[in-house]
N, C-alpha and C positions, 0 to 999 in steps of 0.2 A: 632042367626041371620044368616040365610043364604047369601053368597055373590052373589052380585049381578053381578060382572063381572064373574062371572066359571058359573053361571045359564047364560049368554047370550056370551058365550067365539066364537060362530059362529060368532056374527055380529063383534064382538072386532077384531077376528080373518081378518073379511074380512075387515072393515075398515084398520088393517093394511096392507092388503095385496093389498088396490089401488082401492075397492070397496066403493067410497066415493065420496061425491061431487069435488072434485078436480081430481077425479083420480091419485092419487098419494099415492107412500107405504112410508109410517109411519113406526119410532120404536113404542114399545109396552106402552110407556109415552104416545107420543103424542096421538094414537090410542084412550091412555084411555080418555085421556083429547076432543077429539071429540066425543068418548062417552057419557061423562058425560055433555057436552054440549047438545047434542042431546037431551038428554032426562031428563033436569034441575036436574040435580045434583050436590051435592056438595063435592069437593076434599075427597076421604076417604083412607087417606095415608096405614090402617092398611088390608084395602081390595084390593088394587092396590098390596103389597107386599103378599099378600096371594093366588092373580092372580099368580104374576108373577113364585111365589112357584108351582101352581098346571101346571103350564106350563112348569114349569123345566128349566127357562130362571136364568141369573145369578143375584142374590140377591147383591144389594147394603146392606155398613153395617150400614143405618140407619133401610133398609128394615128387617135384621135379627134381629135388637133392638128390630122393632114392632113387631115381631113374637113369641119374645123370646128366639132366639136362640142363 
């Protein structure tokens, strides 16, 4: 299964960065969580931590549990 946050990581990107209906910057949580609003989806903890991997952003240690690491 391909992720779905690294295949649209521009719009995730700019939602964090204040391109959003509020105009305001977001961490990369909330970002995702407007996301996945956006476009009816539901929480997917093991793809949010696989995000935050290919970003190089720092992994919580539940985040490295779901990865395996």
């Amino acid at each position: 299964m391909k992720n779905i946050y690294i295949q649209n990581h521009a719009e995730i990107k700019a939602i964090c960065a204040g391109k959003n209906d509020e105009k305001r910057k977001y961490d990369v949580n909330v970002g995702l969580d407007i996301y996945d609003s956006k476009h009816g989806l539901k929480r997917n903890d093991k793809a949010r931590a696989e995000y935050k991997q290919f970003c190089g952003l720092p992994l919580s240690v539940r985040d490295k549990d779901l990865l395996g690491l």
